[in-house]
C-alpha positions, 0 to 999 in steps of 0.5 A: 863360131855359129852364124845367124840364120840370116847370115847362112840365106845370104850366103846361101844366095851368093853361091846360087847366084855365083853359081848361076852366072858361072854355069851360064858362062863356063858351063856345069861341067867346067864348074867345080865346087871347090872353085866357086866356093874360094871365089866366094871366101868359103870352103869346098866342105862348107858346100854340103850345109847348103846343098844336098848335091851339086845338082840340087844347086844346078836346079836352083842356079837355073831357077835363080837365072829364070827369075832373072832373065823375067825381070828383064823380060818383064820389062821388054814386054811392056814397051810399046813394041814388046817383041821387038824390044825383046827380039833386039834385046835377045840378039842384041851383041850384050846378050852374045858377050854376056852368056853369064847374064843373059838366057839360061836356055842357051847355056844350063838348060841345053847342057843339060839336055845333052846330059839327058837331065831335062829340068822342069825349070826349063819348062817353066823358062821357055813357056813364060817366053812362048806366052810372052812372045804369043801375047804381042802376036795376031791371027791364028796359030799363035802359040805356034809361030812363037815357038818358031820365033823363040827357036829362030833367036835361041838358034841364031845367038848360039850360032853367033857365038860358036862362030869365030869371024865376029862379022860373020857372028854380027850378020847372023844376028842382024839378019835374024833380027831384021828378018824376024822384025820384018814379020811383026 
């Protein structure tokens, strides 16, 4: 039975993003193709007339993310204090208990890094944040105090998920968010 070529870009979509929330929550490695295929209705072999490699749906479930999380940035940094709306977004316990919806920095990106397997996709990711964050930010060495401020929250919502007292992992989070509110 042949499908439409409308029907093969919308699944097409579904696997990118089921894939897209899965590598943020579980990570690449614990994803396997077969898995996220049956969860999607489809088969292991029909994978290949969608994508050359698994790295291949990597690379666009990183991308599909990014696109994501700029929609939602987008909007933070149209509020009438755009870094703190982004500040307490990105530290927000949503973003902590929502790996699978939140930033891909933290979970796709930094897998891959520790791979060795660098994306430009990421680049693209954390810059769009840093030209965000220095747009809200005055006097000098802008672009370089957005980078702390970007590190400062990546660091500090990874931390508070890798911790298992989860008072602990809510002081972390409230102390950088004040903190890094302080400095506005």
């Amino acid at each position: 039975m042949r499908y439409s070529q409308d029907h093969k870009a919308q699944t097409h979509q579904r696997i990118i993003k089921e894939a897209s929330e899965r590598f943020r929550r579980d990570g690449i490695g614990a994803t396997g193709l077969q898995p996220l295929m049956k969860s999607l209705g489809l088969t292991h072999g029909g994978f290949y007339s969608h994508f050359k490699s698994k790295d291949e749906l990597v690379e666009k479930a990183l991308q599909a993310a990014g696109d994501q999380v700029a929609g939602v940035c987008a909007e933070l940094f149209a509020q009438d204090r755009p870094l703190q709306a982004f500040i307490d977004a990105y530290l927000s316990e949503w973003h902590k208990t929502s790996p699978h919806e939140g930033c891909p920095l933290l979970t796709i990106s930094s897998e891959l890094g520790l791979r060795g397997q660098p994306s430009p996709t990421s680049d693209v990711v954390l810059k769009a944040r840093l030209d965000q964050i220095e747009g809200t930010l005055e006097g000098e060495n802008a672009d370089e105090r957005s980078i702390v401020i970007m590190a400062t929250l990546v660091g500090a919502l990874l931390l508070s998920r890798s911790v298992a007292d989860v008072e602990f992992a809510r002081r972390i989070l409230d102390v950088t968010r004040e903190h890094l509110n302080s400095q506005d």
